[in-house]
MITORDREN-918635 format. One record per atom (N, C-alpha, C): x, y, z; residue in one letter. Coordinates in steps of 0.001 Angstrom, whole numbers, plus 500000, padded with zeros to 6 digits. Example, Ala and Ser with C-alpha at 12.3 -4.5 7.8 and 13.67 -1.06 7.14 Angstrom:
<pts>
513190494310507800A;512300495500507800A;513200496700507800A;512850497750507080S;513670498940507140S;512900500030507870S;
</pts>
This chain:
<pts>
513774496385489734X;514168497391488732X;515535497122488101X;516314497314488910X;517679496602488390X;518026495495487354X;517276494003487526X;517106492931486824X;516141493353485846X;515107494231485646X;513967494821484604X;513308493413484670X;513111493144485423X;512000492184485445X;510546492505486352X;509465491969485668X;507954491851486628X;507334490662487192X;507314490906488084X;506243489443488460X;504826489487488484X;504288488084488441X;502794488014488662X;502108489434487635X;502494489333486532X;501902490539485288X;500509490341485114X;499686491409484575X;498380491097484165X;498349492139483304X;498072491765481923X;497637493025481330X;496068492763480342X;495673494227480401X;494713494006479826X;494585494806478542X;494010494225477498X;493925494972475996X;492190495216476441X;492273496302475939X;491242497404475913X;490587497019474421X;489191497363473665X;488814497293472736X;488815498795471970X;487843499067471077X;487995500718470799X;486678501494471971X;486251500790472052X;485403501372473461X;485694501707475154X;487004501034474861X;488191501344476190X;487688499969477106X;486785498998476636X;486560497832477633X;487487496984477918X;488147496092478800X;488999495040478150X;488165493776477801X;488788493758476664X;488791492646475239X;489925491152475688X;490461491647476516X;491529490282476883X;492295490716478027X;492443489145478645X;493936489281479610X;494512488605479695X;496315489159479729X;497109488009479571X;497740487764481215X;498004486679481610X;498660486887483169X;499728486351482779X;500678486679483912X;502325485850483165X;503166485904484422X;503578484813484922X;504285484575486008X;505417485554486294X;506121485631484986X;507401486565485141X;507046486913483687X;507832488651483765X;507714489204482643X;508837489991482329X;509743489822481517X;511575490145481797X;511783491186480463X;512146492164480750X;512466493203479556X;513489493162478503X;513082492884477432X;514328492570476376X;514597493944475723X;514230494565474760X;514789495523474606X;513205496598473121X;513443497512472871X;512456498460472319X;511162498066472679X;510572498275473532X;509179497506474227X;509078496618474528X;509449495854473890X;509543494457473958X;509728493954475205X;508749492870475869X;508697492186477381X;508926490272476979X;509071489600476996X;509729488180476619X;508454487855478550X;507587486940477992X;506840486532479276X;506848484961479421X;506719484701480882X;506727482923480960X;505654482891481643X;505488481368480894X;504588480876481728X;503396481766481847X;502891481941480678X;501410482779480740X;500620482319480072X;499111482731480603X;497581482121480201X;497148483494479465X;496369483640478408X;495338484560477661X;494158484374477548X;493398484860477908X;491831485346478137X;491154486459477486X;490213485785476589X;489196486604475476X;488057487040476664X;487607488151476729X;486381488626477804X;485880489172477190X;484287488848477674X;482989489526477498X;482722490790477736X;481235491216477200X;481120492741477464X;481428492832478865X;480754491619479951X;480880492023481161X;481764491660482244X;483158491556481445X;484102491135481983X;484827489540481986X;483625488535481315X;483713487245481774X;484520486661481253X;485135485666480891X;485977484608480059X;485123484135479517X;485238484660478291X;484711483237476759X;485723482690476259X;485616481511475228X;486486481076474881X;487263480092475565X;488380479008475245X;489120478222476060X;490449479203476061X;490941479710477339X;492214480065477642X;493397479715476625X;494254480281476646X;495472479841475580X;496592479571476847X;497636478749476500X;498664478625477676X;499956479087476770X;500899479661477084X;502408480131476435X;503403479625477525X;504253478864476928X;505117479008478261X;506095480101477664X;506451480212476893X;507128481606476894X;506580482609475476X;506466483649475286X;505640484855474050X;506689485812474472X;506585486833473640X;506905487909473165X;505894488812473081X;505976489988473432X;505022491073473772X;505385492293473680X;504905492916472730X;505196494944473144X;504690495172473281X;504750496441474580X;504263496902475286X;504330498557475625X;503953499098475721X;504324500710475904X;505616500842476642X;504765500763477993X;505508500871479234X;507112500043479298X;507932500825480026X;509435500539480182X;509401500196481863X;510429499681481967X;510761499597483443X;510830500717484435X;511133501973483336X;511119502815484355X;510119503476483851X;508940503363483287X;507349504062483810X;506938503167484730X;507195502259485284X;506383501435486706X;507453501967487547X;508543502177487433X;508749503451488563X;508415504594489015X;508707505340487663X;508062506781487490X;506296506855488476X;505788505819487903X;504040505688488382X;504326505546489998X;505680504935490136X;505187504414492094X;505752506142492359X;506388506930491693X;506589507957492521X;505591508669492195X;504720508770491364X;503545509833491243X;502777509443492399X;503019508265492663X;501865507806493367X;501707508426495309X;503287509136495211X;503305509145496512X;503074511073496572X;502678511384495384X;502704513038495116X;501156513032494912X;500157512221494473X;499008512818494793X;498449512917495418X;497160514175495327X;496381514082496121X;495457513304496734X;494596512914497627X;493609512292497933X;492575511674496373X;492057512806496412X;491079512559495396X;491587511792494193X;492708512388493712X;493328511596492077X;493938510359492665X;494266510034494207X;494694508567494469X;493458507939494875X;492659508571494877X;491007507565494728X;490566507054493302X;490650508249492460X;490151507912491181X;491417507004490499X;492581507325490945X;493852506167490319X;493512504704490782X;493065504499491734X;492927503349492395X;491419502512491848X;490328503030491595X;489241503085490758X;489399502724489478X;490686503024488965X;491016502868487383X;491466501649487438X;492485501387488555X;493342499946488249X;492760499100488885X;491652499338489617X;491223497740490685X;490523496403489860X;490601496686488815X;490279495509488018X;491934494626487658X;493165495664488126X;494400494674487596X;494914493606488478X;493885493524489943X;494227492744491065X;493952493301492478X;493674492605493275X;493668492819494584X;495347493013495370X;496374492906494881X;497476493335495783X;497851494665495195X;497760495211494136X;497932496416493441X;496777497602494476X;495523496990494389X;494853497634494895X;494520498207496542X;495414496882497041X;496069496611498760X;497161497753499276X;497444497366498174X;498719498625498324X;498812499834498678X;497829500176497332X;497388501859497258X;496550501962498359X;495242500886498429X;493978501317499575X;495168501859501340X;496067501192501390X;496957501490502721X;497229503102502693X;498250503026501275X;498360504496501265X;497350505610500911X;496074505209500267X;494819506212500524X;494556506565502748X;494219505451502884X;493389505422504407X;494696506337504800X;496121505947504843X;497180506556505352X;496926508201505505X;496500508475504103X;496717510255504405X;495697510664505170X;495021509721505238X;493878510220506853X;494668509934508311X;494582508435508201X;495454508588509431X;496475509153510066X;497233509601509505X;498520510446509197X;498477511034510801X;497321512455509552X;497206513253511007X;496639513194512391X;496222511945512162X;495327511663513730X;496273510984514413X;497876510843514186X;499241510661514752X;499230511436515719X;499351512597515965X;499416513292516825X;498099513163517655X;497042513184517582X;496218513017518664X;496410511477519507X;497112510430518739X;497823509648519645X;498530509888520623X;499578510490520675X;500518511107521029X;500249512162522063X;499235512843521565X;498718513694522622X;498031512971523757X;497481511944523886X;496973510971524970X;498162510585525792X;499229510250524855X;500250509713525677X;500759511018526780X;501163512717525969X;501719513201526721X;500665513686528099X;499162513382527835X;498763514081529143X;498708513044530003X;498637511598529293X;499330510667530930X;500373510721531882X;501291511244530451X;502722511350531575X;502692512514532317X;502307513968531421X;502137515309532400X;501494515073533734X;500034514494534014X;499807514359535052X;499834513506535861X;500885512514536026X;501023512089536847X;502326512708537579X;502195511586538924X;503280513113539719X;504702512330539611X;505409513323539991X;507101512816539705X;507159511740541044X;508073511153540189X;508735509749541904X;509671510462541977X;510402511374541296X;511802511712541696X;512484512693541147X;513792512538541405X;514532514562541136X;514590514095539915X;514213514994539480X;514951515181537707X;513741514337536916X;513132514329537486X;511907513251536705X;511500514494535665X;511426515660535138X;510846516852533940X;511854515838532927X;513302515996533176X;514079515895531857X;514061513844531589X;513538513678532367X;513687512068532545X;512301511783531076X;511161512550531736X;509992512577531110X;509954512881530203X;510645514347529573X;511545514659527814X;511537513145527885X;512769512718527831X;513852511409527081X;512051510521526697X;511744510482528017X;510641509027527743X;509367509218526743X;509090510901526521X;508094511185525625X;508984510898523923X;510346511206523966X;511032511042522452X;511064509791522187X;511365508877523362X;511604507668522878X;509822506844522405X;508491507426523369X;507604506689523088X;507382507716521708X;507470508229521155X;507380509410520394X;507939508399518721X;509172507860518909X;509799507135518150X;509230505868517984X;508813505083519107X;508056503534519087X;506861503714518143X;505833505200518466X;505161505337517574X;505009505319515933X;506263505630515961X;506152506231514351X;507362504666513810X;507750503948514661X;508240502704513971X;507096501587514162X;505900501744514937X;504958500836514680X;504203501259513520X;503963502214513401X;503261503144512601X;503959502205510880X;505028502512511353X;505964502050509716X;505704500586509873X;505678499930510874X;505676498445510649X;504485497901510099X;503216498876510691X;501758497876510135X;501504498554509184X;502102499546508657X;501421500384507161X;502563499287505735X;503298498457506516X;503928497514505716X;503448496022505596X;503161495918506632X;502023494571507169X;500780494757506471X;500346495966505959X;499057495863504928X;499302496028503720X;500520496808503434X;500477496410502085X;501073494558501599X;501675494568502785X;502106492752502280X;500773492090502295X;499728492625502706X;498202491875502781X;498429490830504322X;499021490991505231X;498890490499506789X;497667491008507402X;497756492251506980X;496406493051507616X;495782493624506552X;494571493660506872X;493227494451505459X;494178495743505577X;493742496529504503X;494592497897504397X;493928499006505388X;492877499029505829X;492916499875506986X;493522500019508432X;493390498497508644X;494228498349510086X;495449498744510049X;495724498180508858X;497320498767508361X;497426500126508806X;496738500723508000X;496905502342507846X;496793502981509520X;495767502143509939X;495035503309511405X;495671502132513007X;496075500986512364X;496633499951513565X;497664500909514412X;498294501546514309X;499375502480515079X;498345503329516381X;497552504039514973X;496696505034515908X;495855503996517118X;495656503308516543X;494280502631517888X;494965501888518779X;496257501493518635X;496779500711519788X;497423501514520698X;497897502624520468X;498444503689520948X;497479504465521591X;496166505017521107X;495072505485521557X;494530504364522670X;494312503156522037X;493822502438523187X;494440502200524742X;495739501752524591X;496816501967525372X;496785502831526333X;497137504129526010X;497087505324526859X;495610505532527212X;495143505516526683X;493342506061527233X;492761505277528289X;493037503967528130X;492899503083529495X;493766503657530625X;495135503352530301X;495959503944531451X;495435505266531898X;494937506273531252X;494275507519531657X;493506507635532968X;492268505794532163X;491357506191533388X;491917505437534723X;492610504291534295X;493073503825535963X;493613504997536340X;494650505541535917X;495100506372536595X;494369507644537991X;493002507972536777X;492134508691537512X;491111508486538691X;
</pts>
């Protein structure tokens, strides 16, 4: 944001039927000034009714382009993005999955996310009835058991942050991403449950 620059761009021109009619991709795409985007190193693509490439590609190493969008509507958009609901971040995600698979990686993490979310706590809840029932080794083991439920309490929610980042970088498909916290944590404790028993 700072530099107003984009990487790895794709845009698509729409026809009057709202199809896209073309796409341009462009390695870097750097903001000059009243719409205007200055792009390198980009290919253009004439498409068919059904999406396909006709035509021989065009190569630019550098064009000129206006464009609606400013640097700060691809901001503005990442914060809407974290204010909708379920449903309109399904149908948002539906709209753009033709602009790429990492755009769409992204969002699919934070869709599955608002499910997984709440099944955080039923993690968590596995953990605390392992520790409740088992018996104390020692004095003071209640407030010992506090400290050790905050701290596994915290491991949770920084693994939680680590693989919901690991899927959007595309390390992990975007569900594992999203639900990897819950099932290792669930798995974890639920075994220990039954040795225990």
């Amino acid at each position: 944001p700072n530099e107003k620059i984009l990487y790895d761009l794709i845009v698509f021109i729409d026809d009057a039927s709202h199809r896209p009619a073309a796409k341009i991709a462009a390695e870097k795409a750097e903001w000059i000034v009243n719409d205007k985007w200055k792009l390198y190193s980009c290919v253009s693509y004439q498409l068919g009714h059904e999406g396909e490439i006709i035509d021989k590609p065009t190569y630019y190493e550098e064009r000129t382009m206006d464009l609606d969008e400013t640097p700060q509507s691809f901001l503005k958009m990442e914060s809407q993005v974290l204010f909708m609901r379920y449903e309109q971040l399904e149908d948002y995600i539906d709209r753009i999955a033709v602009s790429g698979k990492s755009v769409t990686r992204r969002l699919l993490v934070e869709l599955y996310s608002r499910i997984a979310f709440p099944f955080a706590n039923f993690a968590l809840i596995l953990v605390a009835i392992s520790l409740a029932i088992s018996p104390p080794k020692r004095q003071g083991w209640f407030f010992s058991g506090i400290g050790l439920c905050v701290f596994i309490g915290i491991l949770f929610y920084l693994l939680n942050s680590v693989m919901i980042s690991l899927g959007k970088a595309g390390i992990f498909p975007p569900f594992i991403g999203a639900w990897g916290a819950n099932f290792i944590f669930s798995g974890i404790r639920s075994s220990s449950l039954i040795i225990f028993l």
